[in-house]
SERO-429382 format. One record per residue: residue in one letter; y, x, z of N, C-alpha, C in turn. Coordinates in nm, 4 decimals. Layout:
BEGIN
+------+----------+----------+----------+----------+----------+----------+----------+----------+----------+
: type :     n_py :     n_px :     n_pz :    ca_py :    ca_px :    ca_pz :     c_py :     c_px :     c_pz :
+------+----------+----------+----------+----------+----------+----------+----------+----------+----------+
:    A :        Y :        X :        Z :        Y :        X :        Z :        Y :        X :        Z :
...
+------+----------+----------+----------+----------+----------+----------+----------+----------+----------+
END
This chain:
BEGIN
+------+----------+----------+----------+----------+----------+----------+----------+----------+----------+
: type :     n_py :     n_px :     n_pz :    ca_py :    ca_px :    ca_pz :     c_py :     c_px :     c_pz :
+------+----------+----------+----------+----------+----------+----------+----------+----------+----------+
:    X :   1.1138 :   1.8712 :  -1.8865 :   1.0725 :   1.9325 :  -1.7613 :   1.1717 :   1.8998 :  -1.6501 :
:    X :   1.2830 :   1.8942 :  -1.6774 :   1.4354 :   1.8849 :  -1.5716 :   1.4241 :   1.7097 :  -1.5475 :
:    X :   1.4642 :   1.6814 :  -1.6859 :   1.5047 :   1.5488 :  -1.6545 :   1.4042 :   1.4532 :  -1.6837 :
:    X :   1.4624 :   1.3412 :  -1.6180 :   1.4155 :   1.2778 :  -1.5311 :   1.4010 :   1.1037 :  -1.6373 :
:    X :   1.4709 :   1.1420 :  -1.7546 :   1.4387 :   1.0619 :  -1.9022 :   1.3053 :   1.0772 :  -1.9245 :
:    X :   1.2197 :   1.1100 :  -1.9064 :   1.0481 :   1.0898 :  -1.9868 :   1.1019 :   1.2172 :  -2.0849 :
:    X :   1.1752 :   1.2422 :  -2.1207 :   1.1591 :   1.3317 :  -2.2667 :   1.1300 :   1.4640 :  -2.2652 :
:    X :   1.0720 :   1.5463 :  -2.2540 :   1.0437 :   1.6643 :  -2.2931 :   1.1702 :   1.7479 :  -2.2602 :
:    X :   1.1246 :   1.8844 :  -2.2310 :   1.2711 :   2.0227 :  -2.1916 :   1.2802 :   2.0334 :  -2.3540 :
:    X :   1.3672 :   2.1051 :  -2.3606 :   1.4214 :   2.1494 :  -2.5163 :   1.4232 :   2.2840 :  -2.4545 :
:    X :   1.3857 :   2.3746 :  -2.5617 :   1.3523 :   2.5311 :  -2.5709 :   1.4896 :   2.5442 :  -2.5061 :
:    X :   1.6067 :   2.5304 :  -2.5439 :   1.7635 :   2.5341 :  -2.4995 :   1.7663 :   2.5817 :  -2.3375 :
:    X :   1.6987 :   2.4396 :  -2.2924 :   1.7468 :   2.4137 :  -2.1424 :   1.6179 :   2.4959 :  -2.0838 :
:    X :   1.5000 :   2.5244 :  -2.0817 :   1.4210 :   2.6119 :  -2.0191 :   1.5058 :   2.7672 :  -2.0669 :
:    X :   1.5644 :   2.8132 :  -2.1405 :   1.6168 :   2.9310 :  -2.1577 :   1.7365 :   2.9579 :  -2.0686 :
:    X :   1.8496 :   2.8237 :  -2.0588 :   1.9093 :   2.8169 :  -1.9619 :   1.8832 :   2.8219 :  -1.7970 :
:    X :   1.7808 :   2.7631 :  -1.7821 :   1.7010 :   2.7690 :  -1.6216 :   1.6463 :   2.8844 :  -1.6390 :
:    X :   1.6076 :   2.9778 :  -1.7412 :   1.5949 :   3.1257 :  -1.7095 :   1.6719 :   3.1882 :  -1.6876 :
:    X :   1.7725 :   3.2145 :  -1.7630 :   1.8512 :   3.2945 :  -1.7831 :   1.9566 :   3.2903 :  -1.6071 :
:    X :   1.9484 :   3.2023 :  -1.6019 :   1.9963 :   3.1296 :  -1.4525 :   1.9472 :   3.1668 :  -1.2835 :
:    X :   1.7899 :   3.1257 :  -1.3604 :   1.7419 :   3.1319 :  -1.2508 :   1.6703 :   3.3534 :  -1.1999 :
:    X :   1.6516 :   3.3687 :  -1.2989 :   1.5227 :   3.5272 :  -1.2948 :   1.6002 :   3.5976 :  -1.2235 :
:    X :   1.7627 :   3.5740 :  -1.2246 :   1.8284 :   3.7122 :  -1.1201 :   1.7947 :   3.6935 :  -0.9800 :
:    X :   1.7644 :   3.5764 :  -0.9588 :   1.7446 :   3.4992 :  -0.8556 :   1.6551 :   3.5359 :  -0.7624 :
:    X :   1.5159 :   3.4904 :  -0.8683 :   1.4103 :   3.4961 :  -0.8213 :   1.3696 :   3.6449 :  -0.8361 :
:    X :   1.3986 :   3.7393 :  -0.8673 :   1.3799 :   3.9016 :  -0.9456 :   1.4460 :   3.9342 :  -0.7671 :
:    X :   1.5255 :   3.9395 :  -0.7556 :   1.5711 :   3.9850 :  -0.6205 :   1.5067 :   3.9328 :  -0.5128 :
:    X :   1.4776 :   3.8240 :  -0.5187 :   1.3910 :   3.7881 :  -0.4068 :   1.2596 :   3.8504 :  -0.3699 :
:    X :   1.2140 :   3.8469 :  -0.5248 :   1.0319 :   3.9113 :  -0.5193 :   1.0801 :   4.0138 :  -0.5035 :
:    X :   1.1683 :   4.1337 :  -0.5047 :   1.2271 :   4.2269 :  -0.5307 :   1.2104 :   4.2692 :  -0.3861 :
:    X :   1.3240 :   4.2448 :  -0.2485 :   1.2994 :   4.2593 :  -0.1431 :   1.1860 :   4.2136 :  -0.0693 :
:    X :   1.1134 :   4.1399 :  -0.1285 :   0.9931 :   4.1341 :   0.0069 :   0.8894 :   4.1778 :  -0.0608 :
:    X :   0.8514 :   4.2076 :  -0.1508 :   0.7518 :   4.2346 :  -0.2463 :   0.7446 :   4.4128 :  -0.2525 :
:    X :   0.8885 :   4.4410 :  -0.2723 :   0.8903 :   4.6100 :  -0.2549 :   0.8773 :   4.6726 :  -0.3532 :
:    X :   0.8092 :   4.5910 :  -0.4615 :   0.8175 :   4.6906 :  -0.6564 :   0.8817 :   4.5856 :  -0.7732 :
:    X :   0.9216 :   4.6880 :  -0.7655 :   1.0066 :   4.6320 :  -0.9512 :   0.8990 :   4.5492 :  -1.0250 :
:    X :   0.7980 :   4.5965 :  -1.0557 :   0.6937 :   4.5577 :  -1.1334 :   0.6453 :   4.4830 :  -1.1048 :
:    X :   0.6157 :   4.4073 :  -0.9871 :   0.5318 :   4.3539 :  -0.9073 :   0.6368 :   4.2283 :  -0.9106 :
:    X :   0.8038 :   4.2446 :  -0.8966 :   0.8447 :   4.1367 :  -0.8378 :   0.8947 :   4.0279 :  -1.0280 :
:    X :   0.8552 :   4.1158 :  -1.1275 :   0.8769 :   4.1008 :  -1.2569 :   0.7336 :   3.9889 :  -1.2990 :
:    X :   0.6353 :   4.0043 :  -1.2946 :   0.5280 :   3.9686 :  -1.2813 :   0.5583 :   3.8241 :  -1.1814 :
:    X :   0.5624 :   3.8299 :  -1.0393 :   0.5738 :   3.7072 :  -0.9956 :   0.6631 :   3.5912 :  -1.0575 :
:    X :   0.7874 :   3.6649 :  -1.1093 :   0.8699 :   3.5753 :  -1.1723 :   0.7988 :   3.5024 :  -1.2488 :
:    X :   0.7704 :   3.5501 :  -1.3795 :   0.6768 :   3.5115 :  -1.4603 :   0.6255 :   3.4496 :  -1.4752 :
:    X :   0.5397 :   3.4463 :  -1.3525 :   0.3816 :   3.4317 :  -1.3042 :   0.4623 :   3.2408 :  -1.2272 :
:    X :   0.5866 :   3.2692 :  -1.1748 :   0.6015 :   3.1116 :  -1.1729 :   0.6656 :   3.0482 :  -1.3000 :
:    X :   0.7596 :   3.0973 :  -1.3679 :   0.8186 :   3.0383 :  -1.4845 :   0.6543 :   2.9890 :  -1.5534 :
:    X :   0.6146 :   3.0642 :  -1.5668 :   0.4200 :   3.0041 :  -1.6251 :   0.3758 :   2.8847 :  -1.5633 :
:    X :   0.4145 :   2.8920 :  -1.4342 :   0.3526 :   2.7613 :  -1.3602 :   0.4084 :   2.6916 :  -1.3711 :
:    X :   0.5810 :   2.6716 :  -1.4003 :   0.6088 :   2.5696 :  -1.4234 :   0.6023 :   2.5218 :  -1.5337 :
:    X :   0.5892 :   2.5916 :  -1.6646 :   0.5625 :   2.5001 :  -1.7890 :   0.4222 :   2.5198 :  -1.8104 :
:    X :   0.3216 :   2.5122 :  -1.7628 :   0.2180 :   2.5008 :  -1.7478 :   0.1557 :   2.3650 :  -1.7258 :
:    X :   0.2177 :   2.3472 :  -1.5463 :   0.2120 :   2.2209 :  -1.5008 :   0.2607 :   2.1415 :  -1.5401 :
:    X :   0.4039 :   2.1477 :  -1.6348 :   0.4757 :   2.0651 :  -1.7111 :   0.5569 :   1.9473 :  -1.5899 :
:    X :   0.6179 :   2.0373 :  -1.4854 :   0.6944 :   1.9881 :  -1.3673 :   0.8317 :   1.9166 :  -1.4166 :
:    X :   0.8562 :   1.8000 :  -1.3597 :   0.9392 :   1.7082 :  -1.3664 :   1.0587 :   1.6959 :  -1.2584 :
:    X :   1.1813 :   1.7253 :  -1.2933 :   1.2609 :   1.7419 :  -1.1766 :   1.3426 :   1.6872 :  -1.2208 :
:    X :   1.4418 :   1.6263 :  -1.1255 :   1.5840 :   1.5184 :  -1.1259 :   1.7053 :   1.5958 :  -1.2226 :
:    X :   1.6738 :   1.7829 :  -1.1865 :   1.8036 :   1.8240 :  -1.2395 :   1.7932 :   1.9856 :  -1.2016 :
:    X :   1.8776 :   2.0395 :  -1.2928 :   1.8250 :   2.1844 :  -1.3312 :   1.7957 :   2.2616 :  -1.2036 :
:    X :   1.9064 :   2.2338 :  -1.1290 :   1.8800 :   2.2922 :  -0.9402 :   1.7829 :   2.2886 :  -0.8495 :
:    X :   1.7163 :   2.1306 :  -0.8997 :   1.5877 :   2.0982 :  -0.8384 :   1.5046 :   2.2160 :  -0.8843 :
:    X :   1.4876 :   2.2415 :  -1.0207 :   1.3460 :   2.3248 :  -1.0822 :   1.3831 :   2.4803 :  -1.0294 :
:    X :   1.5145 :   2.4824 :  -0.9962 :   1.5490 :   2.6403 :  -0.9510 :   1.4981 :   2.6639 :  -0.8101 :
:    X :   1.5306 :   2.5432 :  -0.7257 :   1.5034 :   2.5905 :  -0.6337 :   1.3099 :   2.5416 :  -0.6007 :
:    X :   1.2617 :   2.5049 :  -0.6823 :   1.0711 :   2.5081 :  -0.6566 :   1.0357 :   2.6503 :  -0.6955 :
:    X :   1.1015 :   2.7071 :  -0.8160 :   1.0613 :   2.8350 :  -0.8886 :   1.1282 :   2.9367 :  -0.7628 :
:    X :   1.1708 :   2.9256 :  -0.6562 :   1.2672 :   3.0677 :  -0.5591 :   1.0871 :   3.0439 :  -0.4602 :
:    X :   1.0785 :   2.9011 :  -0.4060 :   0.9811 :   2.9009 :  -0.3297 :   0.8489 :   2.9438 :  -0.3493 :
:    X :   0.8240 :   2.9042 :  -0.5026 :   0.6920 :   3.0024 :  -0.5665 :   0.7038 :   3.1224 :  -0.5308 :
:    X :   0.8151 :   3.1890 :  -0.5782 :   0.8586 :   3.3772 :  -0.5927 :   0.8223 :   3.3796 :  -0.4747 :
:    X :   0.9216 :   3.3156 :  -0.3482 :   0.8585 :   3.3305 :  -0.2457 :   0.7662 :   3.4009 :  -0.1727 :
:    X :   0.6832 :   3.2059 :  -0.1911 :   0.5497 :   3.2459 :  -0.1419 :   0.4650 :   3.3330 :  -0.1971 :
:    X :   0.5034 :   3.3745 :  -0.3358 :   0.4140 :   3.4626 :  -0.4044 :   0.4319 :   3.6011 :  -0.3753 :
:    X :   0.5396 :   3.6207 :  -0.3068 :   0.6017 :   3.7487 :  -0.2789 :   0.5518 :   3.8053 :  -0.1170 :
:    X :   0.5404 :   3.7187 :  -0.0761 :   0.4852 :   3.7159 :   0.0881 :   0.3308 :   3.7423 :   0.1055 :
:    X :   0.2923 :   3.6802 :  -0.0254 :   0.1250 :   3.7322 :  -0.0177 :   0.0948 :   3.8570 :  -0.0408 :
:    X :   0.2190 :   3.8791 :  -0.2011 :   0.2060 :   3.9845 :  -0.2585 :   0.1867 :   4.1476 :  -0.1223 :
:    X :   0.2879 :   4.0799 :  -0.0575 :   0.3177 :   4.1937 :   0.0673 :   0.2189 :   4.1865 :   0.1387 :
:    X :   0.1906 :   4.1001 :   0.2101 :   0.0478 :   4.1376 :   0.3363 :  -0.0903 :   4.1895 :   0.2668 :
:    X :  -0.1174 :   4.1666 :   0.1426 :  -0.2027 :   4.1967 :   0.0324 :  -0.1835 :   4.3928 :   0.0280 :
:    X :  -0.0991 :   4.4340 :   0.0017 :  -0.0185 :   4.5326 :  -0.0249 :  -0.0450 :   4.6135 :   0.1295 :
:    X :   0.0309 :   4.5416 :   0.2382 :  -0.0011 :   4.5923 :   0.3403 :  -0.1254 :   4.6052 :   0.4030 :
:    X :  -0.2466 :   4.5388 :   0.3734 :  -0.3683 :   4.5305 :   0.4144 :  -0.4408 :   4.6458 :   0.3497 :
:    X :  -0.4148 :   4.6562 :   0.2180 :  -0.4385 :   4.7696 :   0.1276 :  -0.3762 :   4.9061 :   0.1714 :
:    X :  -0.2997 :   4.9281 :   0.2126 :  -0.2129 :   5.0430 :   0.2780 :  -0.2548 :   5.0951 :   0.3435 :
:    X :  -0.3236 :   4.9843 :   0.4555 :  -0.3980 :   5.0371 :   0.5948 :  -0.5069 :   5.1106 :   0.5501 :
:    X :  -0.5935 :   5.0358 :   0.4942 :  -0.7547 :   5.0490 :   0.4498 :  -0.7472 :   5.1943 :   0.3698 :
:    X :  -0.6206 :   5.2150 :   0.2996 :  -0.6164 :   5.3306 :   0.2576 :  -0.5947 :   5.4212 :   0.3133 :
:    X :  -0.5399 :   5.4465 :   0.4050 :  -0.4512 :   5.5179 :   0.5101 :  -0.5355 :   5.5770 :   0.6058 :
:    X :  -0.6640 :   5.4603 :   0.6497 :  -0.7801 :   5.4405 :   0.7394 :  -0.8733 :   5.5398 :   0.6882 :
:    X :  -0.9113 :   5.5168 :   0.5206 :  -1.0080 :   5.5719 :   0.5213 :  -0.9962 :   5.7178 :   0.4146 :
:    X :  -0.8695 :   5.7515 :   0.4160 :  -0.8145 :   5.8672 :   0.3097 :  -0.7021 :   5.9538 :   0.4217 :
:    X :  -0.6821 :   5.8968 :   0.5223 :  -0.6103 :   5.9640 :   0.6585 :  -0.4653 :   6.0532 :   0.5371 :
:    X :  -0.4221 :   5.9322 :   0.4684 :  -0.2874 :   5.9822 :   0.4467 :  -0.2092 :   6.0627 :   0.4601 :
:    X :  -0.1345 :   6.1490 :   0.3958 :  -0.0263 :   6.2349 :   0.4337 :   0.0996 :   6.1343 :   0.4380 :
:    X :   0.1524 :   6.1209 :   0.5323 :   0.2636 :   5.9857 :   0.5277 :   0.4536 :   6.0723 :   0.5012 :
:    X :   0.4291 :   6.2171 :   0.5206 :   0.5593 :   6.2468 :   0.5207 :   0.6445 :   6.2609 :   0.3939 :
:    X :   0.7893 :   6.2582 :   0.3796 :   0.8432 :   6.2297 :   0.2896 :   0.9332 :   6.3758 :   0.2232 :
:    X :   0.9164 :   6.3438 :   0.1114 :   0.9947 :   6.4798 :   0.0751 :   1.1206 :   6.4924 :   0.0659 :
:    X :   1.1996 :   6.6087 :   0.1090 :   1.4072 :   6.6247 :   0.1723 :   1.4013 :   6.6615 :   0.0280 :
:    X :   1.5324 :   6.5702 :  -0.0375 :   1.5373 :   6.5638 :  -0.1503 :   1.7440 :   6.6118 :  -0.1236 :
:    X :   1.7553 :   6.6284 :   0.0522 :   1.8614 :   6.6425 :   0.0356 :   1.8929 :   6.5245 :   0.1710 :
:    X :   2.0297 :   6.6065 :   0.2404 :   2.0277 :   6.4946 :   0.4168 :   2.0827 :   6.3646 :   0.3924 :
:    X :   2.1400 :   6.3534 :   0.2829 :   2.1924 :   6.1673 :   0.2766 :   2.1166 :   6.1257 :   0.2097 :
:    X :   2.0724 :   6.1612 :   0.1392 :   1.9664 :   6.0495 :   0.0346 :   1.8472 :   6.0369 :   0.1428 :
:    X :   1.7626 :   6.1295 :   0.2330 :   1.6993 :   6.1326 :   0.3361 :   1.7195 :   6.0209 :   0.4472 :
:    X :   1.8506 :   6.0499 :   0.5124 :   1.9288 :   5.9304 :   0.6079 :   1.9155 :   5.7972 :   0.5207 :
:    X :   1.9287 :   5.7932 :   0.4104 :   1.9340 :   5.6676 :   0.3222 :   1.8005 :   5.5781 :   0.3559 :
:    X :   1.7200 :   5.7006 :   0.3038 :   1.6121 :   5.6034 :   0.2712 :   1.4963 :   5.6144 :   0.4039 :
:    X :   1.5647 :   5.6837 :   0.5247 :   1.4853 :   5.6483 :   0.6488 :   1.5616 :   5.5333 :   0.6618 :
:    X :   1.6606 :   5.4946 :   0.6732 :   1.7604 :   5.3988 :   0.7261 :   1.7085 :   5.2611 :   0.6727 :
:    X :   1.6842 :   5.2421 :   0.4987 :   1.6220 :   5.1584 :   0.4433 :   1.4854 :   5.1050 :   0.5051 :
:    X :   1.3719 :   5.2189 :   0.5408 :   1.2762 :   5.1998 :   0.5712 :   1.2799 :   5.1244 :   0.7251 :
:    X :   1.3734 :   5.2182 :   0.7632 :   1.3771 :   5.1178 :   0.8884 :   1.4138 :   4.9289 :   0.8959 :
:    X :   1.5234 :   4.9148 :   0.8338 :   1.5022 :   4.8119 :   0.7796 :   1.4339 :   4.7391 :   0.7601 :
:    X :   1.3274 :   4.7474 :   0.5937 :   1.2312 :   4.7312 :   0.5647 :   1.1166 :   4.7021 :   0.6845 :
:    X :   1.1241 :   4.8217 :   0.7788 :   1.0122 :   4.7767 :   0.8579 :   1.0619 :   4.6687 :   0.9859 :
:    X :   1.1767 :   4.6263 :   1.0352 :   1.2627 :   4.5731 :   1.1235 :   1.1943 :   4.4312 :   1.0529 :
:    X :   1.2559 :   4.3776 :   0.9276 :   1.2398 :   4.3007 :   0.8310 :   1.0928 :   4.2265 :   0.8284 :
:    X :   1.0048 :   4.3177 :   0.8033 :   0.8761 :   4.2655 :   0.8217 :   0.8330 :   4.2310 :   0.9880 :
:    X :   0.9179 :   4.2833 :   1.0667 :   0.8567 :   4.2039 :   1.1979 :   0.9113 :   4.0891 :   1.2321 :
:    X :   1.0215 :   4.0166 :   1.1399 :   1.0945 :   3.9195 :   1.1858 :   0.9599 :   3.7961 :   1.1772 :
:    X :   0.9766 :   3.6882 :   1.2230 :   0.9146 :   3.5911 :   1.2010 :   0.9526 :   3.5192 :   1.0763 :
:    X :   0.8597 :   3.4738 :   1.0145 :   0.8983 :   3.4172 :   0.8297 :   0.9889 :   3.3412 :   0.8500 :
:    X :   1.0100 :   3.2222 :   0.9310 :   1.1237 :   3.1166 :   0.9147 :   1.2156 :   3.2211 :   0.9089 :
:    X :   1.2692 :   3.3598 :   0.9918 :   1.3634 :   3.4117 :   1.0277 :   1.3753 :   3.5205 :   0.9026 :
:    X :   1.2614 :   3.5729 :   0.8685 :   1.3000 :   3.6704 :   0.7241 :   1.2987 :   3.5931 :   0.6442 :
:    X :   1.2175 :   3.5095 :   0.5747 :   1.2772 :   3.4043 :   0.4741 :   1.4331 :   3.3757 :   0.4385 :
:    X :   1.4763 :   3.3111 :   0.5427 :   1.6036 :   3.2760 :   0.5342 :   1.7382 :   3.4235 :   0.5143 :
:    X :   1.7077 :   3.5304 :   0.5699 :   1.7577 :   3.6427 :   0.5618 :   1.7678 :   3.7099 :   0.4148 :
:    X :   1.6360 :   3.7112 :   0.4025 :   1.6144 :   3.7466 :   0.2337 :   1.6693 :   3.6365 :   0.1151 :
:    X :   1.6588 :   3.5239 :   0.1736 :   1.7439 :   3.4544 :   0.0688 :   1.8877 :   3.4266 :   0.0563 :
:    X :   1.9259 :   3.4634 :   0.1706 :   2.0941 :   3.4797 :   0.1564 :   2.1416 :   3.6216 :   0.1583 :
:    X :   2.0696 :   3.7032 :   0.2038 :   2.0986 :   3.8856 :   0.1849 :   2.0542 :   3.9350 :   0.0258 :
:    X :   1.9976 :   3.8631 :  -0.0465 :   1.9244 :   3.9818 :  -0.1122 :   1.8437 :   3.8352 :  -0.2113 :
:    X :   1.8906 :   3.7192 :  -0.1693 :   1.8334 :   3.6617 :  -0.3205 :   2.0055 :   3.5660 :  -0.3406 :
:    X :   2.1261 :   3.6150 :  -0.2521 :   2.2694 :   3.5632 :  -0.2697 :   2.2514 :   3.4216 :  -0.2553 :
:    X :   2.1783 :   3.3314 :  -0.2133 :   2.1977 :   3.1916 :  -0.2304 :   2.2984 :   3.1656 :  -0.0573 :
:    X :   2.3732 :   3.0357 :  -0.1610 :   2.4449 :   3.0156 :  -0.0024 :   2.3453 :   2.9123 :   0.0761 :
:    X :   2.4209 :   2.8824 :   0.1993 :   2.3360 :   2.8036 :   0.2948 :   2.3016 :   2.6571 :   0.2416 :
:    X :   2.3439 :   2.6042 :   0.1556 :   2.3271 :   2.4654 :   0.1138 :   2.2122 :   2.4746 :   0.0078 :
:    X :   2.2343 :   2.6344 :  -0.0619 :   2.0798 :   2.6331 :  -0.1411 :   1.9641 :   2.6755 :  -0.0875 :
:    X :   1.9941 :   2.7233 :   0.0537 :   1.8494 :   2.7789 :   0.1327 :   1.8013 :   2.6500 :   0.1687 :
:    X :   1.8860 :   2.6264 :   0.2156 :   1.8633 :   2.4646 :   0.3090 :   1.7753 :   2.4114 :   0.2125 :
:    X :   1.8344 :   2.3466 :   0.1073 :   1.7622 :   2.2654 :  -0.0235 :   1.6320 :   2.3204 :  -0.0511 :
:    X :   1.6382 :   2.4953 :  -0.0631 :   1.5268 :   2.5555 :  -0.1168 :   1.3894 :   2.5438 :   0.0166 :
:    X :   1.4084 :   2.5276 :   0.1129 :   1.3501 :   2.5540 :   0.2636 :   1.2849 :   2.4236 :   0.2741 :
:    X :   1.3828 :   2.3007 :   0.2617 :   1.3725 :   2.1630 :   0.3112 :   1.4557 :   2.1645 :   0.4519 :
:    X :   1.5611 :   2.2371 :   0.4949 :   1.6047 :   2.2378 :   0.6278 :   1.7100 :   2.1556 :   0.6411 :
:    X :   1.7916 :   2.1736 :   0.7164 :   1.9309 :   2.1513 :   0.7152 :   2.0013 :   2.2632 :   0.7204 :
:    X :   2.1348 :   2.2719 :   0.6162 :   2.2626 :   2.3824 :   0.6409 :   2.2714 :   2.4534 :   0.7725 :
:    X :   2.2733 :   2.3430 :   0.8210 :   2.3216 :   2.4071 :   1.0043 :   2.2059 :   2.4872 :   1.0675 :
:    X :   2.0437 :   2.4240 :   1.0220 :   1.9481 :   2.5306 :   1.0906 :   1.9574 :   2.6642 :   0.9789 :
:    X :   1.9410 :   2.6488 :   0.8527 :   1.9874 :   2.7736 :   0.7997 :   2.1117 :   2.8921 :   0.8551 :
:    X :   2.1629 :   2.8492 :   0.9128 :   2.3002 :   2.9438 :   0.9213 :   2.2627 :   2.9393 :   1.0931 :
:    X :   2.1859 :   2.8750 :   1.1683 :   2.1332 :   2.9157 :   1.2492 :   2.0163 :   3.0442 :   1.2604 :
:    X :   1.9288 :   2.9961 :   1.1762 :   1.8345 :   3.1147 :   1.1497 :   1.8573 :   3.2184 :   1.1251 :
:    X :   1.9976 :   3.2219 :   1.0260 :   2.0329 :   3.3821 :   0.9929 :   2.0837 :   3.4443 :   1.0516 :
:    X :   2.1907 :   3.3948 :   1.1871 :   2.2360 :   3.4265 :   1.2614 :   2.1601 :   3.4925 :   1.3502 :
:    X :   2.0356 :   3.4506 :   1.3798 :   1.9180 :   3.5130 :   1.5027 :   1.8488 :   3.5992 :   1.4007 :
:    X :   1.8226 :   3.5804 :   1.2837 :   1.7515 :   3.6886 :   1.2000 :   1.8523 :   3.7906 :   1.2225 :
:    X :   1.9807 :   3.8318 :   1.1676 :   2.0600 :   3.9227 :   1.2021 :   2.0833 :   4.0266 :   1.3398 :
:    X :   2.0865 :   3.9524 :   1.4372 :   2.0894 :   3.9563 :   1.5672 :   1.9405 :   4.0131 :   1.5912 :
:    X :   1.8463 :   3.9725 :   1.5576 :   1.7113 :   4.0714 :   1.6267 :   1.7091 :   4.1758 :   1.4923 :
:    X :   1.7467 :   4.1776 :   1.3638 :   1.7465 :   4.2843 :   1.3126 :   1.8079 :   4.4354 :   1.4012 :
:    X :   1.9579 :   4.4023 :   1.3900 :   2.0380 :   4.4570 :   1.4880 :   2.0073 :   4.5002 :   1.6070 :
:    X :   1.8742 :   4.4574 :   1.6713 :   1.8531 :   4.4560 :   1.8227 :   1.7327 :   4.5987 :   1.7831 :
:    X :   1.6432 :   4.5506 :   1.6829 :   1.5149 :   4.6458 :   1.6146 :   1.6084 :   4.8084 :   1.6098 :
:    X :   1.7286 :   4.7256 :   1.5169 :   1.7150 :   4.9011 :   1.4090 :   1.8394 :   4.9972 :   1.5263 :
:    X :   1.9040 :   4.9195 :   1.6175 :   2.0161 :   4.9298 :   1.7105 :   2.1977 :   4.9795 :   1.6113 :
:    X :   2.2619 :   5.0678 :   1.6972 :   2.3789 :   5.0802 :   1.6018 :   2.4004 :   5.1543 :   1.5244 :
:    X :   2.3218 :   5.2608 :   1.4931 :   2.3933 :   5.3398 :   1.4157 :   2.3091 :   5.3461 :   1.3235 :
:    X :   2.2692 :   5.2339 :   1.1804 :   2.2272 :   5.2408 :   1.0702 :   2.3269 :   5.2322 :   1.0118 :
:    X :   2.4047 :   5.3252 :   0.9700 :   2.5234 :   5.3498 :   0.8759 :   2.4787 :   5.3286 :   0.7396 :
:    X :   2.3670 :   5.3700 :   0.7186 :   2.3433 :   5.3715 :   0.5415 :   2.2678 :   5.2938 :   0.4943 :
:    X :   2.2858 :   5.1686 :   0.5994 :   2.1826 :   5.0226 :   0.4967 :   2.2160 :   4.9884 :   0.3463 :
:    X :   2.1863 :   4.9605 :   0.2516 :   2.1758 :   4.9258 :   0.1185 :   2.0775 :   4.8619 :   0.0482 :
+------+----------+----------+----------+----------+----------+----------+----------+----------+----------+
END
């Protein structure tokens, strides 16, 4: 599957590109996706596609970074899917939307998060993409870049303005981001 010899992955080296890659991609589907369960499943759901399709790559980094862009994109659908459903529910069941005080910091916490969260979803994708993959899926700029098709320099450009209109959305005093 990796290399680039004609020969077949060995059970070995697909266990290694798991074991490697799922923290990866688990955090990624993780923040834009919004459920544990959901972002467990996408993983999956690409590790499947790639030995499925029986994908051929130069070298283990290559196959890591096609499997982040699946999670990805699979994670981005997963969400507007999710959010379209939200509405329609919301629309036609007129929701109770308020949250229960479980206590004033865990409260501040998780308005603070939400705010976020919702800051996050208004960014433009080039601009949350790149945010989520260096905040919250840890890759540095040379693996966004690679993973994106960009260059380093527009990556670390993008995050810089993703940051900056986050900051501008949620203003200063989100003390309890996490």
């Amino acid at each position: 599957m990796f290399l680039s010899k004609g020969r077949p992955t060995t059970a070995a080296e697909f266990r290694r590109l798991y074991e490697t890659a799922f923290p990866i991609l688990f955090r990624v589907a993780l923040r834009i996706a919004g459920s544990e369960e959901a972002a467990e499943d996408l993983c999956q759901e690409a590790f499947f596609r790639l030995h499925e399709k029986e994908m051929v790559f130069p070298n283990m980094d290559e196959a890591k970074y096609w499997l982040i862009r699946v999670v990805k994109n699979g994670a981005l659908n997963y969400a507007k899917r999710k959010e379209r459903e939200r509405k329609a529910y919301q629309k036609a069941f007129r929701e109770d939307r308020r949250v229960q005080e479980t206590g004033e910091d865990a409260l501040l916490k998780k308005e603070t998060r939400q705010e976020v969260q919702a800051a996050l979803v208004k960014l433009p994708d080039n601009l949350k993409t790149v945010l989520v993959l260096k905040e919250y899926g840890e890759l540095n700029y040379k693996e966004i870049g690679k993973t994106l098709g960009i260059s380093e320099g527009n990556v670390k450009v993008r995050v810089f303005r993703a940051r900056e209109r986050l900051a501008s959305m949620i203003g200063k005093d989100g003390t309890h981001v996490s």
